[in-house]
ZALUM-685233 format. One record per residue: residue in three letters; chain; x negated, y negated, z of N, C-alpha, C in turn. Coordinates in steps of 0.05 Angstrom, whole numbers. Layout:
<sites>
residu;chaine;n_u;n_v;n_w;ca_u;ca_v;ca_w;c_u;c_v;c_w
ala;A;X;Y;Z;X;Y;Z;X;Y;Z
...
</sites>
This chain:
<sites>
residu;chaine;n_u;n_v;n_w;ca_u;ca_v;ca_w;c_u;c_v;c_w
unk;A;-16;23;0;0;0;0;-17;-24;0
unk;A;-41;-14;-4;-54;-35;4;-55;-49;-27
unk;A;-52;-63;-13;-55;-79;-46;-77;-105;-47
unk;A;-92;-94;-44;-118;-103;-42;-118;-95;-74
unk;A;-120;-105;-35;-104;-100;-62;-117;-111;-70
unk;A;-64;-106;-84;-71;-121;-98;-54;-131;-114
unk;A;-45;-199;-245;-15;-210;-262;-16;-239;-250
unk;A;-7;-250;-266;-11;-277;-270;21;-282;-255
unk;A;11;-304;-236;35;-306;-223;59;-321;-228
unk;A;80;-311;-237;105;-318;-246;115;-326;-223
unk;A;149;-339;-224;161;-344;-204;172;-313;-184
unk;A;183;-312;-171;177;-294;-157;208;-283;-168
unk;A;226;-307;-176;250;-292;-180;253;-282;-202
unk;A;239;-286;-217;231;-268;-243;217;-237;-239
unk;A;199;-242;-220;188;-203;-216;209;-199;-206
unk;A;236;-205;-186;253;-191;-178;274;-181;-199
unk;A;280;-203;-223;295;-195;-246;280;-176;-266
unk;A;252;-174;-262;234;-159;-283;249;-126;-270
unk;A;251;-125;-240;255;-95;-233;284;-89;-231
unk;A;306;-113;-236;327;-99;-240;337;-94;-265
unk;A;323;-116;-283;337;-104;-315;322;-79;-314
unk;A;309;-74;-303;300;-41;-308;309;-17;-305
unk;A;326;-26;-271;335;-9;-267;353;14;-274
unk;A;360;41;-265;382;58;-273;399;41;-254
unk;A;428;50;-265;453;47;-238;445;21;-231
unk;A;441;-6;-239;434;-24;-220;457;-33;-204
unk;A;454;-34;-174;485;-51;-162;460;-66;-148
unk;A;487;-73;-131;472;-94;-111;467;-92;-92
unk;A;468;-62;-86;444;-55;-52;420;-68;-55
unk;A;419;-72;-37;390;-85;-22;370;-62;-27
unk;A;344;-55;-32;320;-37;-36;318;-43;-1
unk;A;299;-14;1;288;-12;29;255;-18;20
unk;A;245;-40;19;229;-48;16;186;-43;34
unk;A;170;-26;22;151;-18;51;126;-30;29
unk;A;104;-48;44;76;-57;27;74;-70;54
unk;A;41;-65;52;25;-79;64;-8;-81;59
unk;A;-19;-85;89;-55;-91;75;-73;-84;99
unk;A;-97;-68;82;-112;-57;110;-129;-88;112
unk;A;-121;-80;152;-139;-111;159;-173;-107;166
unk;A;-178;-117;145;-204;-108;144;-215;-134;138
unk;A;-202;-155;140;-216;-185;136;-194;-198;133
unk;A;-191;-230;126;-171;-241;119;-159;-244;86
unk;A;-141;-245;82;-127;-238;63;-134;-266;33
unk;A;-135;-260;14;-146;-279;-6;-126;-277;-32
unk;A;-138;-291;-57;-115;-302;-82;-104;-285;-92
unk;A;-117;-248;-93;-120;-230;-103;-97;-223;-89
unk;A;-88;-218;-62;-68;-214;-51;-41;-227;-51
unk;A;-50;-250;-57;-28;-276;-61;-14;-267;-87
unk;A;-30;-258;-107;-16;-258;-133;-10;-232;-137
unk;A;-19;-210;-131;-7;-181;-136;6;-173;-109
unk;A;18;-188;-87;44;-184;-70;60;-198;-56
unk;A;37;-221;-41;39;-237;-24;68;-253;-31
unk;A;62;-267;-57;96;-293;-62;104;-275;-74
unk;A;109;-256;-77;131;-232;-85;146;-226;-62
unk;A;135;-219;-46;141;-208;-19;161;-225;-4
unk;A;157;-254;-5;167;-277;11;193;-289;-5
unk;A;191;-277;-28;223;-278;-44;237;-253;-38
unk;A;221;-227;-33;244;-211;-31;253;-207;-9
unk;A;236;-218;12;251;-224;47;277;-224;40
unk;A;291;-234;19;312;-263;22;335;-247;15
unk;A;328;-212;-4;341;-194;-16;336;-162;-8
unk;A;322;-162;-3;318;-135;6;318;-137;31
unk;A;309;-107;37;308;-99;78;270;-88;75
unk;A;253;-101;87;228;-102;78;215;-96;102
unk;A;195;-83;97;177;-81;119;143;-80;112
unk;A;133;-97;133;105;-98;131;86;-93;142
unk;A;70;-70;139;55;-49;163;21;-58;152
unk;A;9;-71;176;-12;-78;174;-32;-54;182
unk;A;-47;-40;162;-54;-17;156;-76;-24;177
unk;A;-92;-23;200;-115;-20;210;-122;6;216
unk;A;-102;32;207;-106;61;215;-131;63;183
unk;A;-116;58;167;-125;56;137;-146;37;125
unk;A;-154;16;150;-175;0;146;-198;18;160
unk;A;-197;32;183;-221;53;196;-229;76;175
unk;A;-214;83;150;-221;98;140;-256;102;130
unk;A;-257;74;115;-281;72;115;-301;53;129
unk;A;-287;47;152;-305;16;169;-301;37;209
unk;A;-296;64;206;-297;80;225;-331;69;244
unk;A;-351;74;226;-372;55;232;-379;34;247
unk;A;-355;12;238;-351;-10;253;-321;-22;259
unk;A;-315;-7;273;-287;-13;278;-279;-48;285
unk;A;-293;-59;298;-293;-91;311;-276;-100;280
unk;A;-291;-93;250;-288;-106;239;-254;-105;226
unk;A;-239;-86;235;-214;-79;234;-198;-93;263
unk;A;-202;-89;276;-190;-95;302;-191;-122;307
unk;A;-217;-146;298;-217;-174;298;-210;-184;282
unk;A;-199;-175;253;-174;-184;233;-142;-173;229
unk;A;-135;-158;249;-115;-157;252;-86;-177;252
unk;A;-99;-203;278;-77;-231;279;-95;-243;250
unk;A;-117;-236;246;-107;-252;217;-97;-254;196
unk;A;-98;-222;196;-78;-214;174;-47;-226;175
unk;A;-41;-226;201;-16;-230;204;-11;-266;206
unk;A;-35;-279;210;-29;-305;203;-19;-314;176
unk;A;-37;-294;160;-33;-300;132;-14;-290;121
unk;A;6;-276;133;32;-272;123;53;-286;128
unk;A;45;-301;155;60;-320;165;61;-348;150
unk;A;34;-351;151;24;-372;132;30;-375;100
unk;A;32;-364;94;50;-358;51;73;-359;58
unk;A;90;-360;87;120;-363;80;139;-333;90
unk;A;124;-303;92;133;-280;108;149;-294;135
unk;A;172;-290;133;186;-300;159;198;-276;180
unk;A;193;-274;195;181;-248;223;224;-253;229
unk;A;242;-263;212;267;-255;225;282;-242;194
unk;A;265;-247;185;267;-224;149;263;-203;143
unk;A;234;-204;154;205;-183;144;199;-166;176
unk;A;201;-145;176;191;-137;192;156;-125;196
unk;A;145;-139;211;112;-132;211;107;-118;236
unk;A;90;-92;232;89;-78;253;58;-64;239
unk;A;42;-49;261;19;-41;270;16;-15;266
unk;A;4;-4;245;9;21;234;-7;38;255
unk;A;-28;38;279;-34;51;300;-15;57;318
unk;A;5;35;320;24;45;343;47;57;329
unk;A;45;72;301;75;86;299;64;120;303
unk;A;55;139;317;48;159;317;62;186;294
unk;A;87;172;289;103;188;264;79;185;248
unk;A;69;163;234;54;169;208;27;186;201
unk;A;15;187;234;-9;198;234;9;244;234
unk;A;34;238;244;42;274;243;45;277;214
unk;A;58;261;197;79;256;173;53;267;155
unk;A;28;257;157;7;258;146;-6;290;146
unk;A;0;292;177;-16;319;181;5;351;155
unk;A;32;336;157;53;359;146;42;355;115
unk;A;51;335;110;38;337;74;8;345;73
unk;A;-4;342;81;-40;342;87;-30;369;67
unk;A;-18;392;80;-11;414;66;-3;420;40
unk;A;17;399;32;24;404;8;9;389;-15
unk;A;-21;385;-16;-31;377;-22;-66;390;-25
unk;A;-75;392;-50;-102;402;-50;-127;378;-58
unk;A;-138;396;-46;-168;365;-45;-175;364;-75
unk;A;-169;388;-100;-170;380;-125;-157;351;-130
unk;A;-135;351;-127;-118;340;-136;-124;312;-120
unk;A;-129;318;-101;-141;289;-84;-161;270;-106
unk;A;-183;295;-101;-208;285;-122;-206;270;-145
unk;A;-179;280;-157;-170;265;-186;-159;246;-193
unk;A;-153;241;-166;-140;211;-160;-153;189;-172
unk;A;-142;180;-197;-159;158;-209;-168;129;-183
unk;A;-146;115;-171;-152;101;-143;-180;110;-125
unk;A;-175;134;-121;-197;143;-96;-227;153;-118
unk;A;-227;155;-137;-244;162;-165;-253;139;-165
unk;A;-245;117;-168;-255;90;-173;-267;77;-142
unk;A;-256;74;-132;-266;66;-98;-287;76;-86
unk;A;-289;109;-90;-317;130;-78;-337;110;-96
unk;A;-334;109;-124;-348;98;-142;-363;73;-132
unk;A;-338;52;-127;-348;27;-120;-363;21;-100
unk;A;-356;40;-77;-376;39;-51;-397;67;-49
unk;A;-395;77;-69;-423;89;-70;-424;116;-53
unk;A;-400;126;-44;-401;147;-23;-414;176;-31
unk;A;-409;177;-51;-410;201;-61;-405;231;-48
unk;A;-418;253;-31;-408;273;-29;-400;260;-7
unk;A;-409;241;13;-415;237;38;-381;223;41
unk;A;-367;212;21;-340;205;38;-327;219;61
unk;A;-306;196;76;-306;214;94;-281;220;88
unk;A;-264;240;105;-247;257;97;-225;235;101
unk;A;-220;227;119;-198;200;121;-198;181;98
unk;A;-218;176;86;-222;160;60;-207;174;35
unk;A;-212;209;35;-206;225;17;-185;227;16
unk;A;-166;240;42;-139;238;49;-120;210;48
unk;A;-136;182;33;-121;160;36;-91;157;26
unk;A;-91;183;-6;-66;186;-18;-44;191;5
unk;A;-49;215;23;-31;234;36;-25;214;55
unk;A;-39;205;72;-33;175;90;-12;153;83
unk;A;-15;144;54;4;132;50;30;136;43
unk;A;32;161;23;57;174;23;70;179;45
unk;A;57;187;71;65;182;99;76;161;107
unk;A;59;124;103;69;107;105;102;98;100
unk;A;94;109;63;120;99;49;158;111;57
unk;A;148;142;60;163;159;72;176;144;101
unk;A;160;144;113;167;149;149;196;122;147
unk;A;188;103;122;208;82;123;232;84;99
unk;A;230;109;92;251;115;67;247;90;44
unk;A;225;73;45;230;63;23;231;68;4
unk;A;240;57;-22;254;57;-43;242;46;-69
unk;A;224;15;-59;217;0;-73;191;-15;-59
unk;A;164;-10;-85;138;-8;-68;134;-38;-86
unk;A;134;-67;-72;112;-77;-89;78;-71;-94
unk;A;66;-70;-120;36;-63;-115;32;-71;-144
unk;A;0;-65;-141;-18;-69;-164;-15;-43;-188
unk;A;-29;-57;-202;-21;-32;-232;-40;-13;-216
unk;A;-75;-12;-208;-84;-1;-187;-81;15;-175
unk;A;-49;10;-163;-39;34;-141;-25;50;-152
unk;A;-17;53;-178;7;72;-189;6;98;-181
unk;A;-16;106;-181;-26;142;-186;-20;147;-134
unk;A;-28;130;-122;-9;130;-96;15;141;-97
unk;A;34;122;-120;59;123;-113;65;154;-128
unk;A;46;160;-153;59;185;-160;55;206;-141
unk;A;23;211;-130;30;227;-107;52;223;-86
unk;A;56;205;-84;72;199;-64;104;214;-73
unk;A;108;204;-94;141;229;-99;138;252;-114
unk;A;108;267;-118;108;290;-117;107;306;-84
unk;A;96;293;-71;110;300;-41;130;302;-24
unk;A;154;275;-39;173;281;-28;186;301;-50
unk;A;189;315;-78;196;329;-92;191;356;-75
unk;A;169;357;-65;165;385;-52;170;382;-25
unk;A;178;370;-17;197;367;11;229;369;9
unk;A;229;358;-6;257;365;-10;278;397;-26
unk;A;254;404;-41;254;423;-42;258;453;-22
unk;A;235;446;-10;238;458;16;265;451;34
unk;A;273;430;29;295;430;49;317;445;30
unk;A;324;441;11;342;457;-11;361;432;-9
unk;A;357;392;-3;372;380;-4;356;352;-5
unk;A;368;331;-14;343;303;-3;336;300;22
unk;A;312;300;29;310;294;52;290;257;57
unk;A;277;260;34;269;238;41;268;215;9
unk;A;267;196;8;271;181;-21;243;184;-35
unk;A;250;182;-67;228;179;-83;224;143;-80
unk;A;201;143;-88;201;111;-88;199;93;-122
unk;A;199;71;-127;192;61;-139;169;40;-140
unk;A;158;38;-170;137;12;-165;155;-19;-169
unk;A;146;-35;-162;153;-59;-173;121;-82;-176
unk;A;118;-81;-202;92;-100;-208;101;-126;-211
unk;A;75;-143;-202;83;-168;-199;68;-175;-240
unk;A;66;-194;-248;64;-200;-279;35;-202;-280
unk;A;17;-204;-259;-16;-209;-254;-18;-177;-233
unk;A;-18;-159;-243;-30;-137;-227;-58;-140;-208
unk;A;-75;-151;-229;-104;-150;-214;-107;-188;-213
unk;A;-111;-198;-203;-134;-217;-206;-169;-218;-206
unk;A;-179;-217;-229;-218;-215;-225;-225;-230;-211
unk;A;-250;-219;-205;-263;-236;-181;-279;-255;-199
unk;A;-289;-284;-185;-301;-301;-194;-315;-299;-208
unk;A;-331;-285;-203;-354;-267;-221;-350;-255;-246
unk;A;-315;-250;-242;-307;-228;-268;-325;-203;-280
unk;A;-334;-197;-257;-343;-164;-259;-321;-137;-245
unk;A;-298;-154;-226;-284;-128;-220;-262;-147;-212
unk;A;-243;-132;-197;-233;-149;-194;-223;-154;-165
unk;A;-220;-182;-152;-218;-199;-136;-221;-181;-98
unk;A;-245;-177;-91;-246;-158;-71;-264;-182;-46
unk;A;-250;-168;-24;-258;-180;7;-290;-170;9
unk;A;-288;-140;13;-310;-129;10;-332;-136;2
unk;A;-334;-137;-24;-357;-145;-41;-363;-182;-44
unk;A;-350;-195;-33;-353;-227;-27;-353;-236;-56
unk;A;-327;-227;-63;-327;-239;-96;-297;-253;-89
unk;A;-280;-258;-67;-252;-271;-65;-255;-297;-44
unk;A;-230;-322;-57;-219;-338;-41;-203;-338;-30
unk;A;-209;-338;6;-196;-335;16;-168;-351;25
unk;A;-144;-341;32;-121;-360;36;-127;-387;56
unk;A;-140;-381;77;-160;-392;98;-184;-414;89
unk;A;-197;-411;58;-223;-416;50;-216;-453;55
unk;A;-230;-466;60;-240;-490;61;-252;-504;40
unk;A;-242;-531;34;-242;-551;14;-270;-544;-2
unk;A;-303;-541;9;-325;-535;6;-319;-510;-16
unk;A;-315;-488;6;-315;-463;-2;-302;-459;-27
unk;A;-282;-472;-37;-260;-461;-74;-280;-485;-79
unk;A;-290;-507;-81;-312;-522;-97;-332;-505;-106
unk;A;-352;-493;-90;-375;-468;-91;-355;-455;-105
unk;A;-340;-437;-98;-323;-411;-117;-319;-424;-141
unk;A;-303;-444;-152;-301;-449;-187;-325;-462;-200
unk;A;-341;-477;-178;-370;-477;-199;-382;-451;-211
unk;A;-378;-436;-189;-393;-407;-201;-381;-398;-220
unk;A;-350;-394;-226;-337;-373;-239;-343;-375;-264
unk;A;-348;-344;-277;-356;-339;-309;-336;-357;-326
unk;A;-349;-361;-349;-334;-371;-368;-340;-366;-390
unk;A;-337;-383;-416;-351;-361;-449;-384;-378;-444
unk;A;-400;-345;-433;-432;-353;-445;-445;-368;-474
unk;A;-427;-359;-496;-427;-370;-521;-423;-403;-514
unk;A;-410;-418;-501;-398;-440;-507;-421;-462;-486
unk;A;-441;-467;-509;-458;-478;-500;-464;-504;-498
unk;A;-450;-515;-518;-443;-540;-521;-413;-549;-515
unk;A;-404;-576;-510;-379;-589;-509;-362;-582;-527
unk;A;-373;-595;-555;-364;-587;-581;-356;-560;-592
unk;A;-377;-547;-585;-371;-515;-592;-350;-507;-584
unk;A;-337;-490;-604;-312;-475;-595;-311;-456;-574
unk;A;-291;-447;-565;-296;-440;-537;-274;-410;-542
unk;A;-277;-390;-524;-267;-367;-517;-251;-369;-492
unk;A;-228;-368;-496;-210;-366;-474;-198;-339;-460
unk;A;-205;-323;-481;-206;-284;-464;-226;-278;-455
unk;A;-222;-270;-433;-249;-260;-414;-266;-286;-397
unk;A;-244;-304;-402;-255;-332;-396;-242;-330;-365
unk;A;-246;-331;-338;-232;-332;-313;-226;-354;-305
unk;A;-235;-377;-316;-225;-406;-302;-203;-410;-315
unk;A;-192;-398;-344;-167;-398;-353;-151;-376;-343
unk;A;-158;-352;-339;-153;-334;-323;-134;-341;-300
unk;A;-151;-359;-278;-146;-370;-247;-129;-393;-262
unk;A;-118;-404;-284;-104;-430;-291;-71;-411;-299
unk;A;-79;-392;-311;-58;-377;-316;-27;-366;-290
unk;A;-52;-366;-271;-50;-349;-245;-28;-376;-229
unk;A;-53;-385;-228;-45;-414;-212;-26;-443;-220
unk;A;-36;-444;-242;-28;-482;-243;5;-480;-248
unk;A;11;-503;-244;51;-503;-247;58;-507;-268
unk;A;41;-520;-290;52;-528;-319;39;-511;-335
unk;A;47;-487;-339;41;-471;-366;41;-489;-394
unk;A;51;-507;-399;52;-523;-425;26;-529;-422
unk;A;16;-546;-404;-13;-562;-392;-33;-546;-408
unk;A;-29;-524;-387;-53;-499;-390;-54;-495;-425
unk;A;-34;-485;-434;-37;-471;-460;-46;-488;-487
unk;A;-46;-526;-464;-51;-544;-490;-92;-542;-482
unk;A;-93;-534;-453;-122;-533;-450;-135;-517;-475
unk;A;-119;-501;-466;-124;-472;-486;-128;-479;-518
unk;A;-117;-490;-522;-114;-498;-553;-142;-518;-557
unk;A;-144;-537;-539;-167;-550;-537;-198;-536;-538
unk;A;-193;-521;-516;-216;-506;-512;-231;-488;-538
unk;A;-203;-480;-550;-219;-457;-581;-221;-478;-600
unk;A;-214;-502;-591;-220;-513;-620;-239;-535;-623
unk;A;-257;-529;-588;-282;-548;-581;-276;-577;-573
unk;A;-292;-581;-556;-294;-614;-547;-272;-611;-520
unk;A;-277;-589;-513;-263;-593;-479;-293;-578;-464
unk;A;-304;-595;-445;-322;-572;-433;-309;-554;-410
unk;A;-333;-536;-396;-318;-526;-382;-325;-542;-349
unk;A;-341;-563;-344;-338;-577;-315;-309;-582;-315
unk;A;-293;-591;-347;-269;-602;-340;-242;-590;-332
unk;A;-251;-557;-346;-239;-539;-339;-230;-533;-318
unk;A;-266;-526;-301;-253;-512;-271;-248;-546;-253
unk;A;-255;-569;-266;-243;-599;-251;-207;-590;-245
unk;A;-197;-579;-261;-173;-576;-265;-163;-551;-245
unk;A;-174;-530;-249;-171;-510;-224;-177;-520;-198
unk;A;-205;-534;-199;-205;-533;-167;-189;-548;-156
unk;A;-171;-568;-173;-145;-587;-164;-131;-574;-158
unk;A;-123;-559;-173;-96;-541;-169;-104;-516;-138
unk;A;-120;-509;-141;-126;-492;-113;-130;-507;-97
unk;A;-144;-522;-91;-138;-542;-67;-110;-557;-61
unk;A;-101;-558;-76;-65;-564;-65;-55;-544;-62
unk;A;-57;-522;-70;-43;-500;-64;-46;-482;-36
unk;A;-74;-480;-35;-92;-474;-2;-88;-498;12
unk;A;-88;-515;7;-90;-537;33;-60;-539;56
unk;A;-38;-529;46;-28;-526;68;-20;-501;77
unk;A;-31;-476;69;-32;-460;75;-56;-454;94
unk;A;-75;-469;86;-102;-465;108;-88;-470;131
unk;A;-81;-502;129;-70;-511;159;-47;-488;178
unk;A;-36;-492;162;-9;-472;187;-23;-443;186
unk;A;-45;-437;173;-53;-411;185;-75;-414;210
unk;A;-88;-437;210;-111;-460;234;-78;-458;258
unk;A;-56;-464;250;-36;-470;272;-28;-453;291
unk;A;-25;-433;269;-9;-399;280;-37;-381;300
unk;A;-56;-385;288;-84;-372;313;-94;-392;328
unk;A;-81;-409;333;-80;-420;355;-65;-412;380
unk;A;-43;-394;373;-19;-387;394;-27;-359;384
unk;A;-42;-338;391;-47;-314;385;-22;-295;397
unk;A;-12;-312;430;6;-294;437;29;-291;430
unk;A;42;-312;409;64;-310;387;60;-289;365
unk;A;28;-291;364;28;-271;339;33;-238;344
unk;A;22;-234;368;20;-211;379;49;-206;391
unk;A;65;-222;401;95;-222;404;115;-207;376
unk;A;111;-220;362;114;-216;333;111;-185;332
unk;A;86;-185;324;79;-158;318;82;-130;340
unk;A;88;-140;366;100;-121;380;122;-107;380
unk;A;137;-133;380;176;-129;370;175;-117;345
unk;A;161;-119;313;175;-103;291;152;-76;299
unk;A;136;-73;312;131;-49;318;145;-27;330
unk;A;164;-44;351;183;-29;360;206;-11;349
unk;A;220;-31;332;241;-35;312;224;-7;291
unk;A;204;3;280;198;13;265;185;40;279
unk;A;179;43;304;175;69;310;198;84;317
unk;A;221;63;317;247;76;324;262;92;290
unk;A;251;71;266;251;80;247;234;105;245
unk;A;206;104;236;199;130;235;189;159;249
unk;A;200;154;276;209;177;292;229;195;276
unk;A;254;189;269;276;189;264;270;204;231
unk;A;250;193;219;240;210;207;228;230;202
unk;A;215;230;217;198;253;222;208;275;234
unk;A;225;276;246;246;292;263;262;312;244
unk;A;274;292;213;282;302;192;258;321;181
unk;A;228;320;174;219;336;164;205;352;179
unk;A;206;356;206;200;376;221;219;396;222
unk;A;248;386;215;266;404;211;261;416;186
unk;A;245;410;161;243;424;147;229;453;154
unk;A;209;446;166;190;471;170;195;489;199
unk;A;231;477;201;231;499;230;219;491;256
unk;A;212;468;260;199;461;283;207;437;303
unk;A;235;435;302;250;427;326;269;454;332
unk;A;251;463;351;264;489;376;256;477;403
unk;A;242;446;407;246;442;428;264;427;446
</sites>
């Protein structure tokens, strides 16, 4: 779920119309809505645009919930746990902070629901480490951090974990990155073979819902937009900090001169304009400018770093506001913790009945 996550960001009421003209049977139930993010640092653009203002429109329509993964951040920071456990309230500032409203969204602490760590252990079974292995997601990630035989098994098992997550809340409807798709398929080939076993539904298949910017690249535009690797701006980042970030960002190496015509694919400061700025007309006359020479690119990212600095600047602040009162935040996150172990108890109860194991 993590969507570290992780499409160019449209209005938000448009990804919600993108997933109902889609749908089969569409009515007007509400989706049981489950996404969240391992807190493994504070949350950045990359997040903002593949869930974050998706998320804060569908408060308004769905029944949503938001489980701040720090079980799923130890997977691979087991090592150093501090660094999971001291971004926890920030994660949750930053949900607060984009507009997540805690009497909408329910946010709760994926350590304190003990269903997901059993839910995990039952599929663990219906599931082989081939099939783990082939996980394009976990294929690409061993990759990127270099683990090789040495991952650890919690890292390996990340699929089976989350199908756990998604389950324990019957959701329905997953926002995520194009990234996470091959999650969600394991995820309802598990409930297929659970339900099976029951000889009835027992638990829901889910759906994806992509936002129109799946990935955002990192500044660099070698991968795309990661905490980890110190290639993201953060929601948090300071006036300094997005100045340094769009001086750096790639642009066309060809376009060496003013005059020279310029490459706008593979270009990221048009990329981050696409993402960001409010006047698509603006942008696309940049665009026209740019291939046909005599726009440089200082004036380019002049134009981004405008637009990100109005966009972060009052989101920095009310996230500076909200960790100031930590014990609001932790209030917060106590109460939808509650509210959600009562949910997936209640679950889990259902698939222990599958395998015969409430006789006590």
């Amino acid at each position: 779920m993590n969507t570290n996550s992780h499409s160019h960001i449209d209005s938000n009421s448009h990804a919600v119309s993108n997933y109902s003209a889609g749908s089969k049977n569409n009515t007007n139930k509400p989706e049981i809505i489950l996404t969240g993010d391992r807190a493994t640092g504070p949350l950045h653009l990359g997040h903002y645009v593949g869930s974050l203002k998706q998320r804060v429109s569908l408060q308004h329509i769905h029944d949503q919930t938001i489980l701040v993964a720090d079980m799923q951040g130890l997977t691979d920071n087991a090592h150093n746990p501090a660094k999971v456990s001291s971004n926890i309230l920030n994660v949750v500032a930053d949900y607060l902070a984009v507009g997540i409203d805690p009497t909408k969204t329910t946010i709760c602490l994926q350590s304190q629901l003990p269903a997901l760590a059993e839910l995990t252990m039952f599929y663990s079974n219906l599931v082989s480490i081939a099939h783990l292995e082939r996980n394009p997601t976990v294929k690409s990630e061993i990759q990127n951090k270099e683990f090789g035989r040495s991952i650890p098994a919690g890292f390996l098992t990340y699929p089976i974990s989350q199908a756990a997550d998604i389950t324990a809340f019957n959701a329905t409807l997953i926002p995520v990155g194009d990234d996470q798709l091959p999650m969600l398929e394991q995820t309802n080939e598990i409930v297929r073979k659970v339900n099976s076993l029951a000889g009835k539904p027992i638990l829901n298949e889910c759906k994806p819902l992509l936002s129109n910017a799946s990935r955002l690249p990192s500044t660099d535009g070698k991968s795309k937009m990661s905490k980890s690797m110190g290639s993201a701006i953060n929601l948090g980042a300071t006036e300094k900090e997005i100045r340094t970030a769009v001086k750096s960002m790639y642009t066309d190496p060809n376009h060496l001169r003013i005059e020279d015509p310029g490459q706008v694919e593979g270009n990221i400061v048009f990329t981050y304009l696409d993402a960001f700025h409010t006047d698509a007309h603006y942008v696309n006359e940049l665009k026209d400018h740019y291939r046909r020479g005599g726009l440089g690119d200082g004036q380019t990212k002049k134009v981004l770093e405008e637009c990100l600095q109005e966009m972060i600047r009052p989101i920095r602040a009310r996230r500076a506001e909200l960790l100031d009162d930590k014990a609001q935040l932790i209030d917060i996150l106590r109460k939808g913790t509650q509210v959600s172990r009562e949910k997936t108890e209640a679950v889990l109860f259902d698939v222990k009945d599958v395998f015969g194991l409430n006789i006590l």
